[in-house]
Every structure is written in C-alpha cells, then in structure tokens.
Backbone as CSV, one residue per row, in Angstrom:
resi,resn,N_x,N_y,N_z,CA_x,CA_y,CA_z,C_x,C_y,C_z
1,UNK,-30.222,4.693,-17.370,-30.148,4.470,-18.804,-29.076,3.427,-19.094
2,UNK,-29.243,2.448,-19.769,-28.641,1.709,-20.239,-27.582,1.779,-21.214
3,UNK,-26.533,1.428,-21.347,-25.083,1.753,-22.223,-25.190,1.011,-23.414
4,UNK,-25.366,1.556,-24.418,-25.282,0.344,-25.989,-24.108,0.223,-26.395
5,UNK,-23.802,-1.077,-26.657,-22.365,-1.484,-27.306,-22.839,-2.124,-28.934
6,UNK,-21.985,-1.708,-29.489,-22.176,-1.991,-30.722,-22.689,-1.313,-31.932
7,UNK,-23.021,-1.674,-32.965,-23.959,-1.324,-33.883,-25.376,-2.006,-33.787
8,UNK,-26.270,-0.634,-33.886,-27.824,-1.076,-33.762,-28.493,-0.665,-35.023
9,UNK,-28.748,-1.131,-35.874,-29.486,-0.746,-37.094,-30.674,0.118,-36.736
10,UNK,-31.081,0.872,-37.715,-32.380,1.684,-37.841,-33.301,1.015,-38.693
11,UNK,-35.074,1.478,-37.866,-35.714,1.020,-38.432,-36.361,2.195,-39.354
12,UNK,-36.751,2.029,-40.268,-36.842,2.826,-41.248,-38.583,3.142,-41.698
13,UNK,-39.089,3.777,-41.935,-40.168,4.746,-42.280,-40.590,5.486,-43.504
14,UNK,-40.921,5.186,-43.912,-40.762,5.672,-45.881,-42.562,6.274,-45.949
15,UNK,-42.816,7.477,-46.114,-44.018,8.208,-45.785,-44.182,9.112,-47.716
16,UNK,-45.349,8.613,-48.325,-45.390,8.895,-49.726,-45.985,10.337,-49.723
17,UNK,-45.834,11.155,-51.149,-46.136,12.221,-51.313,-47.464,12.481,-50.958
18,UNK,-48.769,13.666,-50.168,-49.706,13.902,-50.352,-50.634,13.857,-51.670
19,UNK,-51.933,14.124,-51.648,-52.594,14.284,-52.849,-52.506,15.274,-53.195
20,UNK,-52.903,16.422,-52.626,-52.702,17.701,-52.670,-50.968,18.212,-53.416
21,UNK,-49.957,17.634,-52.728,-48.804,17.871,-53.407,-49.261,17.688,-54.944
22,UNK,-49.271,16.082,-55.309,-49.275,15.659,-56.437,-49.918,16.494,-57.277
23,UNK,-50.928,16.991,-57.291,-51.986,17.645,-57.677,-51.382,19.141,-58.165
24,UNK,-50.548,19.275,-57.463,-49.666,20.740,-57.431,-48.114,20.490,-58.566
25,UNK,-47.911,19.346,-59.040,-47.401,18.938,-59.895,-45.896,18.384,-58.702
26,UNK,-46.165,18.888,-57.481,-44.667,17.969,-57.042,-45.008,16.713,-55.947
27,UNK,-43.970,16.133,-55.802,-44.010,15.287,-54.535,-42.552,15.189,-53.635
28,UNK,-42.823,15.300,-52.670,-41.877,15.204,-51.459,-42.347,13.737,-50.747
29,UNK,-41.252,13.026,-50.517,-41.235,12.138,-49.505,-40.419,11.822,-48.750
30,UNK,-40.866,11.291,-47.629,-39.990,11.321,-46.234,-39.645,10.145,-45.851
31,UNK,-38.126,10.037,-45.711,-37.475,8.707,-44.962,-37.284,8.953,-43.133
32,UNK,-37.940,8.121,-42.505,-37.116,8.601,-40.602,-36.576,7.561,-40.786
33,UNK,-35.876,7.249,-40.215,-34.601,6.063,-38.831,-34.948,6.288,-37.932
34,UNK,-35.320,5.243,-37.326,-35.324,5.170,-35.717,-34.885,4.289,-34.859
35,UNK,-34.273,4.631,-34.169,-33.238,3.328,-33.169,-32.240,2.630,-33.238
36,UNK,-31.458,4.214,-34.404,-30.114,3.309,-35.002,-28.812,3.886,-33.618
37,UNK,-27.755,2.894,-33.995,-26.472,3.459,-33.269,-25.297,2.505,-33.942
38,UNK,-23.973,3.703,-33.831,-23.888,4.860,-33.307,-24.391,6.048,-34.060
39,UNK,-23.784,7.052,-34.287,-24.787,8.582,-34.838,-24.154,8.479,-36.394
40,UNK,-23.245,7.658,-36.876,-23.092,7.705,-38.126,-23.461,6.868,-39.617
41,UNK,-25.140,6.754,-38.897,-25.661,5.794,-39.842,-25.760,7.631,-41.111
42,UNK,-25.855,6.672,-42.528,-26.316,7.683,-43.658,-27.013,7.051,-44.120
43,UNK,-28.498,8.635,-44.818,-29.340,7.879,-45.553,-29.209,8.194,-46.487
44,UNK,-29.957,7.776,-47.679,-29.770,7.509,-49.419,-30.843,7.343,-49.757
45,UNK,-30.963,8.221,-51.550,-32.140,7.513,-51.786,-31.597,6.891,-53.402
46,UNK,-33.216,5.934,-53.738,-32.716,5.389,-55.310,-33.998,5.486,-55.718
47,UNK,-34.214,6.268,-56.898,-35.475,6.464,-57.745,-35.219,5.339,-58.937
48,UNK,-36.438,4.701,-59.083,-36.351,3.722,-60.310,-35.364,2.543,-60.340
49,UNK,-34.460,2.379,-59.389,-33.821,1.858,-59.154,-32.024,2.012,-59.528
50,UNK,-32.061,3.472,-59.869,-31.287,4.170,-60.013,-30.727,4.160,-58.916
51,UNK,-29.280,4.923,-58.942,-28.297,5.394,-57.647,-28.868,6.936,-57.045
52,UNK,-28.060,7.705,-56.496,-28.775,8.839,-55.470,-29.594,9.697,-56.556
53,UNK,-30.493,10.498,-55.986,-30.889,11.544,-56.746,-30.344,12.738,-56.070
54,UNK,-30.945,13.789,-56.359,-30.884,15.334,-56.328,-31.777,15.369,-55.776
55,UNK,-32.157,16.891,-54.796,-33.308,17.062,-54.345,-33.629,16.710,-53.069
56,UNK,-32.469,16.204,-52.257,-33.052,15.789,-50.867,-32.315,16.231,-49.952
57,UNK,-33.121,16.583,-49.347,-32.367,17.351,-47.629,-32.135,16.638,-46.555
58,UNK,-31.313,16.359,-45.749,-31.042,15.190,-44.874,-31.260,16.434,-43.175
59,UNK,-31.907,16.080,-41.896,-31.989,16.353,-41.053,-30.776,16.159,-40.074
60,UNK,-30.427,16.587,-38.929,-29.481,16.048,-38.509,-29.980,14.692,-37.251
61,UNK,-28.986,14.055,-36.922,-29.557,13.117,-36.306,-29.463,13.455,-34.438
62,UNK,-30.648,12.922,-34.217,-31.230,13.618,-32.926,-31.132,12.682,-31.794
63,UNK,-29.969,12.305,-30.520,-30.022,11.220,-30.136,-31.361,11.438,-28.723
64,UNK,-32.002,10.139,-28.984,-33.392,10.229,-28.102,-32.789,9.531,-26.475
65,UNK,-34.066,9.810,-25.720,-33.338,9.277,-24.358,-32.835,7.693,-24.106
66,UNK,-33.456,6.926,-25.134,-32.699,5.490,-24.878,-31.143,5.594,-25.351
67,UNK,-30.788,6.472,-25.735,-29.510,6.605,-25.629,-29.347,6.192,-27.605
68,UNK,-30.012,5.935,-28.419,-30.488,5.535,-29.588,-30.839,7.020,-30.870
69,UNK,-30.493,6.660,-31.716,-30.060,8.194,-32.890,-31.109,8.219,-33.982
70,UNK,-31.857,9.001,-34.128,-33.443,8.631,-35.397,-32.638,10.035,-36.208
71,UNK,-32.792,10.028,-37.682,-32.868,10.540,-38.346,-33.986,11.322,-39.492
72,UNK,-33.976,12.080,-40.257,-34.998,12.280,-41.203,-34.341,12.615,-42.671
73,UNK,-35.034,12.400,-43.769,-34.291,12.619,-44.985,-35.546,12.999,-45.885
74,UNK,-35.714,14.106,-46.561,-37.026,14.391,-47.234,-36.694,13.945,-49.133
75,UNK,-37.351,14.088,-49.926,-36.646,14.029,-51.350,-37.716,14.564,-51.732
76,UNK,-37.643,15.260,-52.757,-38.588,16.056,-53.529,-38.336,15.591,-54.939
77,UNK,-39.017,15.391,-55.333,-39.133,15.100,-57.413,-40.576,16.025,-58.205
78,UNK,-40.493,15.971,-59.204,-41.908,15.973,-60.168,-42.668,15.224,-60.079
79,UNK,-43.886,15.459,-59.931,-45.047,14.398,-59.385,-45.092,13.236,-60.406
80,UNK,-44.315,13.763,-62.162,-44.899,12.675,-62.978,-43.676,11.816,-62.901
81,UNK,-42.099,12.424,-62.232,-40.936,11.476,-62.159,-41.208,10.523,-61.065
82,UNK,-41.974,10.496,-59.926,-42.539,10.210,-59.130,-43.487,9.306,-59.293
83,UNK,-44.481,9.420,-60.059,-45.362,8.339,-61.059,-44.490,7.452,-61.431
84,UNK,-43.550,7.666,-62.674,-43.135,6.613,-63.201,-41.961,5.828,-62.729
85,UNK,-41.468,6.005,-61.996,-40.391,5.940,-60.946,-40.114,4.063,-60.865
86,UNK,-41.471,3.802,-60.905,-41.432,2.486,-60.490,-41.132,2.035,-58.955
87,UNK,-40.396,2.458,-58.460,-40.001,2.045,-56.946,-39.529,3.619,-56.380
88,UNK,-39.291,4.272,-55.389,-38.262,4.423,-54.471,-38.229,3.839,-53.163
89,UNK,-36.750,3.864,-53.048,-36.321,3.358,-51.633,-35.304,4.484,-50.767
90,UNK,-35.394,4.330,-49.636,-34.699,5.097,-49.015,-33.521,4.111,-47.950
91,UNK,-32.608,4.449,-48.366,-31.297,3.397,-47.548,-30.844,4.050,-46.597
92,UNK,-30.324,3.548,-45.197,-30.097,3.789,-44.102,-28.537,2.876,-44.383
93,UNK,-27.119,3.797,-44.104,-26.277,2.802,-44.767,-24.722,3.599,-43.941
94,UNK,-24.083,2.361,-43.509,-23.065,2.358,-42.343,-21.798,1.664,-43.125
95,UNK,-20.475,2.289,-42.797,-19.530,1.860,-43.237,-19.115,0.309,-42.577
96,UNK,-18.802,-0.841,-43.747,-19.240,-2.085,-42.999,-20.386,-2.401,-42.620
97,UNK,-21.180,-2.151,-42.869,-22.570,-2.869,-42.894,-23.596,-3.264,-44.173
98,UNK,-23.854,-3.790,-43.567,-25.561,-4.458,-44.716,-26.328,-3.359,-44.757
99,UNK,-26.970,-2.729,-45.551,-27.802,-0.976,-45.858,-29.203,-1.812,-45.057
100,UNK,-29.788,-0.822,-44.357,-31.041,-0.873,-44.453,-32.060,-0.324,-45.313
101,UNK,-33.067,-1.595,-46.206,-33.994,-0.342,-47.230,-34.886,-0.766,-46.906
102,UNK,-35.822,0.798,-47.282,-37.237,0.752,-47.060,-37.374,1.483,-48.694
103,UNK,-38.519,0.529,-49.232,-38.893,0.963,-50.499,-40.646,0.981,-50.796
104,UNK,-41.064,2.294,-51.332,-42.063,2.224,-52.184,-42.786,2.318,-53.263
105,UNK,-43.862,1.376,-53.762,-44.258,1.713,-54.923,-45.042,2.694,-55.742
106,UNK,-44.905,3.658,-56.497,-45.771,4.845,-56.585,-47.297,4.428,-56.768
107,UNK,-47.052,3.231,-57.724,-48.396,2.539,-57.801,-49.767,1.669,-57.053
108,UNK,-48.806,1.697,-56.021,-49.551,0.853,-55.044,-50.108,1.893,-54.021
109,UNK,-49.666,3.530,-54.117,-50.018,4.814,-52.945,-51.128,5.087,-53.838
110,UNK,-52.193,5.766,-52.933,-53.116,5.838,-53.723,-53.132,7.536,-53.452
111,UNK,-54.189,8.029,-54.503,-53.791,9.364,-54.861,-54.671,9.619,-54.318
C-alpha cells in the first residue's frame, strides 16, 4: 500500500430524494465523499442557497484500503421545502482549503 502525503480532496456524490419518499410528503438526500485525505474533511449542506440546515446526520468516516477516507451525510427536509429549494448542495470542506461542492436541482430530478 502506498503512503499519501498531503491533502487529497473528495469526490463527491449528491443522490436526490425517491418518488415514493416525495409522495409521502418527505425527502432525504444523500451526500458520499470518496477519496478524500486526511480523515478531517467536513461535510455541509446549503438549501436554496442558504447556509447549513437542520436535519442531517453525518456518518463517520470509513478509511478504505487505498489508505483514502469516504464519508456519508444524509439531510432530510419537506418534500415541498425540497421542491422549492431551488438548488441544494452538499460541501465537502477542510480547514485551509477550497470546499468541495456538489449541487442539485430539485427541478431538473424527475419525480
């Protein structure tokens, strides 16, 4: 196995609410990281383009055999705050660094 020096950014994964959720009046969606280092990347989210919300559970981070740290971060909202939302993004974000975002549009997921 190979030794990593440095900081390695995560690549990020942004997975939209089901139909079935929506339908049920909520939505959950899921941020992963994968292939960040070292283990103290944090993720974030921004609804509407707002700062953090409420509602999200962060996983702990799991280092895989490349020697490399993936995370998970879920967020739950109201299916119709979720509708109108306009964007979310989910940030992957390191002290001294540039954030990594992954963002989606509610409008563009299809139901």
């Amino acid at each position: 196995m190979s030794t990593l020096v440095g900081v390695v950014q995560p690549t990020l994964s942004l997975l939209p609410p089901s139909r079935v959720q929506l339908e049920q009046g909520n939505a959950t969606l899921l941020c992963v990281a994968t292939g960040g280092f070292p283990s103290d990347w944090k993720l974030g989210w921004k609804v509407g383009g707002g700062g953090g919300s409420g509602g999200a559970s962060d996983g702990p981070g799991v280092l895989g055999k490349d020697g490399r740290y993936s995370w998970s971060s879920a967020l739950s909202l109201p299916a119709d705050r979720w509708r109108k939302a306009g964007s979310v993004s989910c940030e992957a974000s390191k002290n001294g660094r540039t954030p990594v975002t992954q963002s989606l549009d509610p409008g563009q997921c299809s139901e």
